[in-house]
C-alpha positions as a LaTeX table, in Angstrom:
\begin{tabular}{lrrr}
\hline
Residue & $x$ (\AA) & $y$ (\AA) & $z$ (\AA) \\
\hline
Unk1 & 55.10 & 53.90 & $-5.57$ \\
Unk2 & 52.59 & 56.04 & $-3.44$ \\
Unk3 & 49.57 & 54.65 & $-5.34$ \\
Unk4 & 50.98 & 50.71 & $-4.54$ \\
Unk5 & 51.21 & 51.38 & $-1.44$ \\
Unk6 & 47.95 & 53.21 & $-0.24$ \\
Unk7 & 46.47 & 50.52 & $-3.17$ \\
Unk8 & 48.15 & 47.44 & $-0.39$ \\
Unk9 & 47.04 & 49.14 & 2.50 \\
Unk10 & 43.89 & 49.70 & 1.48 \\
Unk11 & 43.20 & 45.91 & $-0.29$ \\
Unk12 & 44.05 & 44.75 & 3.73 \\
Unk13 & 42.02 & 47.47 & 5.45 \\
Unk14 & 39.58 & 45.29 & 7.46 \\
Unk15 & 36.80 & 46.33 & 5.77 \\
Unk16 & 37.96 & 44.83 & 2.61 \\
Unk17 & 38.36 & 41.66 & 4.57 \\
Unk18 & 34.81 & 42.31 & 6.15 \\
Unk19 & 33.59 & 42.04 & 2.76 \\
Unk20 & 35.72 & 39.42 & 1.07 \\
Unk21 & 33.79 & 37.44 & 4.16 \\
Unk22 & 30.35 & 38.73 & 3.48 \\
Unk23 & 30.78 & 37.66 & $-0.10$ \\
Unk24 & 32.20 & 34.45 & 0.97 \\
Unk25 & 28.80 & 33.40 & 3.43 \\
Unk26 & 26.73 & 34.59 & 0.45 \\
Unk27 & 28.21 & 32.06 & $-1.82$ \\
Unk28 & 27.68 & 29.61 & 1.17 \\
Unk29 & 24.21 & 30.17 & 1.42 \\
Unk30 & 24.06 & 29.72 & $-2.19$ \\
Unk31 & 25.73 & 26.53 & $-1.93$ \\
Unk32 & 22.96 & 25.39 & 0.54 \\
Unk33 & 20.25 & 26.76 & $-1.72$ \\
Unk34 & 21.45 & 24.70 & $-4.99$ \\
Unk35 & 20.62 & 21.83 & $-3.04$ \\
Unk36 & 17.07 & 23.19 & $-3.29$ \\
Unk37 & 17.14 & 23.50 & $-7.10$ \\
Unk38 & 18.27 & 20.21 & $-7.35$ \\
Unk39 & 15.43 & 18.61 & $-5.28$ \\
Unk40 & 13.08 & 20.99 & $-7.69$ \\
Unk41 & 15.06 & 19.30 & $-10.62$ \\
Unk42 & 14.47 & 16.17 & $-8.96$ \\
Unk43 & 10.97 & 16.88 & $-9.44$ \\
Unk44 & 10.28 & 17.78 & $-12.68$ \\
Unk45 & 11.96 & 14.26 & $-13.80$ \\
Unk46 & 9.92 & 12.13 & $-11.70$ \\
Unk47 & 7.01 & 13.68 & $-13.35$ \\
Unk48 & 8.56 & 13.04 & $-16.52$ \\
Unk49 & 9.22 & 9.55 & $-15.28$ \\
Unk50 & 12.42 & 9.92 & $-15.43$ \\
Unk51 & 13.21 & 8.22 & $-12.01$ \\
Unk52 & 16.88 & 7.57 & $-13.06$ \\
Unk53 & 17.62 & 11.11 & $-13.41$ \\
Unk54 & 15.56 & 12.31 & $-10.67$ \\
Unk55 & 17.82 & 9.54 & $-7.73$ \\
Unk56 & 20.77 & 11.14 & $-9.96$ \\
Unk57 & 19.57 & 14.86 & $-8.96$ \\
Unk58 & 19.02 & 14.23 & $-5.28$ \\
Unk59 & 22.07 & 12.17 & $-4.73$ \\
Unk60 & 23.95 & 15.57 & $-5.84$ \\
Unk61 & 22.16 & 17.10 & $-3.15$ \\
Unk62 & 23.34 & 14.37 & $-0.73$ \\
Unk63 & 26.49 & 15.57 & $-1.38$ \\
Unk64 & 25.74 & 19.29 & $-1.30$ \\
Unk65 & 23.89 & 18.43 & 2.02 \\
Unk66 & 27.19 & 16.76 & 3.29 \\
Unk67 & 29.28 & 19.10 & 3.02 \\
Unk68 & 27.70 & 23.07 & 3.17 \\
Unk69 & 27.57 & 22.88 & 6.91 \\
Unk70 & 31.46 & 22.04 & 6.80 \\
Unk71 & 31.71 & 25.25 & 4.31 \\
Unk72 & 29.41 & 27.35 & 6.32 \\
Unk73 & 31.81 & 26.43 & 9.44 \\
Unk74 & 34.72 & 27.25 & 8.08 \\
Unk75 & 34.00 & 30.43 & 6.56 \\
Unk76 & 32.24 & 31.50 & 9.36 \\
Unk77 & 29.10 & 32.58 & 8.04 \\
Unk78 & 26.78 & 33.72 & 10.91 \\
Unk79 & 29.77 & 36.59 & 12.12 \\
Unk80 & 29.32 & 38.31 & 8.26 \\
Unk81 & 25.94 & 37.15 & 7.82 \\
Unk82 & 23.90 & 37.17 & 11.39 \\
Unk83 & 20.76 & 38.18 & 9.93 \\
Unk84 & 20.62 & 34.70 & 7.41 \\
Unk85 & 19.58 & 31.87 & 9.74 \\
Unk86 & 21.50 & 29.16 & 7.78 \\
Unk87 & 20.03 & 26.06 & 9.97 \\
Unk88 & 16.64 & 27.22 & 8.55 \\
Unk89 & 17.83 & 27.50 & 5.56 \\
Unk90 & 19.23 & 23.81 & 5.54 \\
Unk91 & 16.34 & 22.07 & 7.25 \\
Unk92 & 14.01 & 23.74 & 4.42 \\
Unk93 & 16.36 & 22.20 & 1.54 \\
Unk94 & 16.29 & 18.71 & 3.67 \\
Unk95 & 12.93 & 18.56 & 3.64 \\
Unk96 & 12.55 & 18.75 & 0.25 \\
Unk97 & 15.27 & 16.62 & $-0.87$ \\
Unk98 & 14.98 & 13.86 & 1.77 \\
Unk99 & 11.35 & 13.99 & 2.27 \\
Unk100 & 8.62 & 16.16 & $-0.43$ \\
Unk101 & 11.15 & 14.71 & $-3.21$ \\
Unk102 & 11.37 & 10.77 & $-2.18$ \\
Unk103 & 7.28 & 10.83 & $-1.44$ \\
Unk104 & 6.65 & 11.86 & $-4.79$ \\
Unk105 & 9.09 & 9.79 & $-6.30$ \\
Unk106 & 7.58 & 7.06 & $-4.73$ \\
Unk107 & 3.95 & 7.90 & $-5.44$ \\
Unk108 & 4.91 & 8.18 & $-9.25$ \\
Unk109 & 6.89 & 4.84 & $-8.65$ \\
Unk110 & 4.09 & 2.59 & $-8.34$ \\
Unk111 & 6.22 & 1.53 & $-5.09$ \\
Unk112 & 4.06 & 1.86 & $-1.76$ \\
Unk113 & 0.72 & $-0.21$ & $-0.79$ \\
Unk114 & $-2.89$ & 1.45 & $-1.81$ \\
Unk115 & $-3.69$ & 3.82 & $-1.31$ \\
Unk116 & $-0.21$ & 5.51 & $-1.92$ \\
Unk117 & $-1.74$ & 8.35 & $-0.59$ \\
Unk118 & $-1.81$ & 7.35 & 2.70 \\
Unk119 & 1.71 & 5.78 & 2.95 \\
Unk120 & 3.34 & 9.13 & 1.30 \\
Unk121 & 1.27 & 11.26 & 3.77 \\
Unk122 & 2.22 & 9.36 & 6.54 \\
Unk123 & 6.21 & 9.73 & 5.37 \\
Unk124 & 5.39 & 13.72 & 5.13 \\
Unk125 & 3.57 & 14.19 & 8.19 \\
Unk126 & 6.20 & 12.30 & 10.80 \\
Unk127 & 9.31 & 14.27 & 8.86 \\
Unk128 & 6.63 & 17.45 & 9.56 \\
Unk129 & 7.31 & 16.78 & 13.36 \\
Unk130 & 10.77 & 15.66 & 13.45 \\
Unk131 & 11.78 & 18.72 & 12.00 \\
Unk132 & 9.40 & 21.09 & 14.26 \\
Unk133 & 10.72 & 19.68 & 17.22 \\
Unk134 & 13.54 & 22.23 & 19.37 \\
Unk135 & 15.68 & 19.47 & 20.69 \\
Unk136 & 16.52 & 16.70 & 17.70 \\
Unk137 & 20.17 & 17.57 & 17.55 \\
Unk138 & 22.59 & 17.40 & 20.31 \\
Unk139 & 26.45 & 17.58 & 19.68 \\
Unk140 & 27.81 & 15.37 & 16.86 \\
Unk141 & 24.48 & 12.88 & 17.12 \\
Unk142 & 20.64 & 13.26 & 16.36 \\
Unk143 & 18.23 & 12.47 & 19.17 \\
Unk144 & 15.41 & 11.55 & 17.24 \\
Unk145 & 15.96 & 9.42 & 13.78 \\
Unk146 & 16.31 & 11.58 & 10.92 \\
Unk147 & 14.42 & 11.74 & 7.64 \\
Unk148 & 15.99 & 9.00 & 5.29 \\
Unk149 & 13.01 & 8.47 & 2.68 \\
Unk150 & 15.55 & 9.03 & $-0.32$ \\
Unk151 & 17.10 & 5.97 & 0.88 \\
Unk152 & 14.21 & 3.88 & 1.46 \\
Unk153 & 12.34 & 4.74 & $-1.99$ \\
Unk154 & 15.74 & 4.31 & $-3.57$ \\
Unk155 & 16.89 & 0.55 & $-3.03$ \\
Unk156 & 12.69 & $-0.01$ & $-3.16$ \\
Unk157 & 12.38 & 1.31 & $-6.76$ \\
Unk158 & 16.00 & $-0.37$ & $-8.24$ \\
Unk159 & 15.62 & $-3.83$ & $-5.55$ \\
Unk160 & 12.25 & $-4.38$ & $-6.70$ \\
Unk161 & 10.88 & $-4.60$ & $-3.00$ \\
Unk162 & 6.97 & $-5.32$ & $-2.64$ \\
Unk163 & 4.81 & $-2.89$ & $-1.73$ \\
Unk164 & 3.99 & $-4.46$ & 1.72 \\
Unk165 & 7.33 & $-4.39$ & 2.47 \\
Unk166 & 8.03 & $-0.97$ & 1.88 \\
Unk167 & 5.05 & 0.28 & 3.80 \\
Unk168 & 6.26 & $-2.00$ & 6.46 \\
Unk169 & 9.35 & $-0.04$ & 6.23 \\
Unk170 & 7.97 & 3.33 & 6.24 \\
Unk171 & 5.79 & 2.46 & 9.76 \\
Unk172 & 8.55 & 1.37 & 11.54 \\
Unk173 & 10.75 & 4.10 & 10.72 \\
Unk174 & 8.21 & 6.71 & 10.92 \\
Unk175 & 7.58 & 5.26 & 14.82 \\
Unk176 & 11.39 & 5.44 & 15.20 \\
Unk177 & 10.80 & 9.31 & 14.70 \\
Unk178 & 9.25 & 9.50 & 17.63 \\
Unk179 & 11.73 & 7.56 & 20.05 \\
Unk180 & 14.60 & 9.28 & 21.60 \\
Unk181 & 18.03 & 7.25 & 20.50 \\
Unk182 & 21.48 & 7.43 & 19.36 \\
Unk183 & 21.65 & 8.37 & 16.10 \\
Unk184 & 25.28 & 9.87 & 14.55 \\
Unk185 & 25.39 & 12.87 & 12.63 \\
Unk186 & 27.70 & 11.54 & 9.57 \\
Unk187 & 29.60 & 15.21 & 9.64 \\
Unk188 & 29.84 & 16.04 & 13.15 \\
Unk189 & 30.26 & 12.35 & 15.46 \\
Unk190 & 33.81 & 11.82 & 16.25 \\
Unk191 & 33.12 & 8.79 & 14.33 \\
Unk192 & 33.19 & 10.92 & 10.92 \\
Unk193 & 36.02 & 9.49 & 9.78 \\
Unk194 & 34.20 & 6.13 & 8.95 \\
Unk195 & 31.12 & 7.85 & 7.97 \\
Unk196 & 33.39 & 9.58 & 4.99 \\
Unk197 & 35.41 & 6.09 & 4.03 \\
Unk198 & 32.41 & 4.01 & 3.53 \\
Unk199 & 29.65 & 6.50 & 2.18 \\
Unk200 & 31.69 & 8.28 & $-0.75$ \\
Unk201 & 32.46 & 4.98 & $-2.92$ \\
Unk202 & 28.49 & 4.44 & $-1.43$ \\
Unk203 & 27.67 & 7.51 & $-3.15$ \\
Unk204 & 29.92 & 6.92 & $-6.15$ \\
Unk205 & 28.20 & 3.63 & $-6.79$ \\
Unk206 & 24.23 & 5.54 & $-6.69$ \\
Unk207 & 25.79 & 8.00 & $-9.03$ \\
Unk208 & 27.19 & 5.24 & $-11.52$ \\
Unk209 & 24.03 & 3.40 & $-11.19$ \\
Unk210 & 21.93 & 6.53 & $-11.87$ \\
Unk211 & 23.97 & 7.75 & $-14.97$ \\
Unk212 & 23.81 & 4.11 & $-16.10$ \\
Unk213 & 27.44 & 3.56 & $-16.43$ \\
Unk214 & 27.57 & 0.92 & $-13.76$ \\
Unk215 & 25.85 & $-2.70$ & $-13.12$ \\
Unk216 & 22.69 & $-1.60$ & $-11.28$ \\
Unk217 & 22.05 & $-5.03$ & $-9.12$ \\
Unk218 & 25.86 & $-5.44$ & $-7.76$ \\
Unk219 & 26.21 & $-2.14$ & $-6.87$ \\
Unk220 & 23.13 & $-1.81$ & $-5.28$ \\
Unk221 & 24.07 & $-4.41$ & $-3.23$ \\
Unk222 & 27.31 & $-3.02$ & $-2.31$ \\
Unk223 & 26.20 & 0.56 & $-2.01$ \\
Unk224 & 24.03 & $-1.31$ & 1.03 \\
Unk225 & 27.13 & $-1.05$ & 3.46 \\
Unk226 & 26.81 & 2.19 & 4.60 \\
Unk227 & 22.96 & 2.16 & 5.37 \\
Unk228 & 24.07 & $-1.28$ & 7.16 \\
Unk229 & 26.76 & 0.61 & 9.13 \\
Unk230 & 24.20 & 3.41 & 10.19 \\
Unk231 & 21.84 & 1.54 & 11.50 \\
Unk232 & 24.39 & $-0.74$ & 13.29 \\
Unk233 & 26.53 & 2.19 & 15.14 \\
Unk234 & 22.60 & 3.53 & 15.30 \\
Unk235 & 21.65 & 0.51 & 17.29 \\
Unk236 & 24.51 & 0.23 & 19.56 \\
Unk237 & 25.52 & 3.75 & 20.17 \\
Unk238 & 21.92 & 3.87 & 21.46 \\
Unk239 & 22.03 & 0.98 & 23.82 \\
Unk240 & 25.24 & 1.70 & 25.04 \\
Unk241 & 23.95 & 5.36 & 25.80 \\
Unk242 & 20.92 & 4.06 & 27.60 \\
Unk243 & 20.41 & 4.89 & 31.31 \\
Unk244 & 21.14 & 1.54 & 32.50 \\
Unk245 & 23.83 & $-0.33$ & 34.33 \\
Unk246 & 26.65 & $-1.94$ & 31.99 \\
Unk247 & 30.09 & $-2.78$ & 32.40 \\
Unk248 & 32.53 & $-1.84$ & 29.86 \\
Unk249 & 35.51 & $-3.35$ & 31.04 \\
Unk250 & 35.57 & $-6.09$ & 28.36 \\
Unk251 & 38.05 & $-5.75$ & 25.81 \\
Unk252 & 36.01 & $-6.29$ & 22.82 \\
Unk253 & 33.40 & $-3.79$ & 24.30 \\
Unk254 & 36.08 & $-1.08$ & 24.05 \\
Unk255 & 37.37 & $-2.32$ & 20.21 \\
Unk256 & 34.12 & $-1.93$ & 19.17 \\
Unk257 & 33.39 & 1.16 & 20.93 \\
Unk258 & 36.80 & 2.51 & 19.50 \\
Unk259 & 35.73 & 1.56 & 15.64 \\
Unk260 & 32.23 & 2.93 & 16.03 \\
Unk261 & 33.54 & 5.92 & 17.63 \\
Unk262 & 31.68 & 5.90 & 21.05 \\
Unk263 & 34.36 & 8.28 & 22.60 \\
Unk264 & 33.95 & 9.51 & 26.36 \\
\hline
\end{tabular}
């Protein structure tokens, strides 16, 4: 009976809790980090031309991506761990899997304009400054537009888009990297909610496509509603935050302020 009971108190001393915690950030960290293997795994099939696999690899780490800094929250990892700077840690495994990854996939891909050099450098370099910048995140929205060349490369390898068309793509949205908006962080904007319901069956449909056990053209097409709905709450969150005067008295101003999630 004496040995249960110093064997209780000493399984809730708060030491033992202390390090039941510090084991718990570590496997958050490592959470993070397999996102990082993945975009490395991402790699070595897209130089074995294996571009199915590789989209298959990176939209794991999509999903890794989307939810770590939920995990990390929740267990509360920079009280047990202060010395592990998780945000570095996540913008290093974002810029491989949303940027190093998706150029190289696309160089191998045969998808930009000649030379591909220059259209792949020119996706690395304005990620390179987005993600130097201090101030690109502000509450539950980014201020500048975040790094979405895994999207791009995607629907331009399995839509068959032309070359010009892509590299007309990747100007415009590596100028939008440079111009303050309204863009919503899918995790954090108190819009979330719609974020979650329309990009998991998104997700589920890449992830059919890329293990082949779905039609590739219809879901494509489908899987195009939650880009759609980005750029659209993008768009308006960003005019309706502009310094201007507006009225928002209408009634179908504040519906669609209410579904977007434009709160006050």
């Amino acid at each position: 009976m004496t040995f249960l009971a110093v064997h209780e108190t000493r399984s809730a001393s708060p030491d033992d809790l202390r390090a039941w915690r510090s084991y718990a950030a570590v496997c958050a960290h490592a959470y993070t980090m397999s996102g990082g293997l993945l975009a490395l795994a991402a790699f070595i099939a897209t130089a074995e031309r294996h571009f199915d696999r590789a989209f298959l690899f990176l939209a794991l780490a999509l999903a890794v991506d989307a939810t770590d800094g939920m995990l990390a929250r929740r267990l509360a990892v920079t009280s047990y761990w202060p010395f592990f700077d998780g945000e570095r840690l996540d913008a290093l495994v974002d810029f491989m899997t949303f940027v190093m990854a998706p150029a190289f996939i696309a160089v191998f891909a045969g998808v930009l304009p000649r030379p591909a050099f220059l259209w792949a450098g020119a996706m690395v370099v304005a990620s390179l400054v987005r993600f130097s910048r201090r101030d690109t995140k502000e509450g539950g929205r980014f201020k500048y537009l975040p790094s979405c060349w895994n999207v791009l490369v995607f629907y331009a390898l399995y839509l068959g888009l032309r070359s010009e068309l892509v590299g007309a793509c990747i100007a415009v949205l590596a100028v939008l990297m440079f111009v303050p908006g309204y863009f919503p962080h899918p995790t954090l904007h108190p819009s979330r909610r719609w974020h979650i319901a329309i990009a998991i069956p998104t997700l589920i449909m890449v992830l059919g496509v890329g293990v082949g056990t779905l039609p590739a053209r219809p879901c494509l097409l489908l899987s195009l509603a939650y880009p759609v709905f980005y750029g659209a709450q993008a768009i308006w969150l960003t005019l309706e935050n502009a310094p201007r005067s507006r009225s928002t008295t209408s009634p179908w101003r504040r519906v669609l302020s209410v579904i977007i999630g434009n709160y006050p």
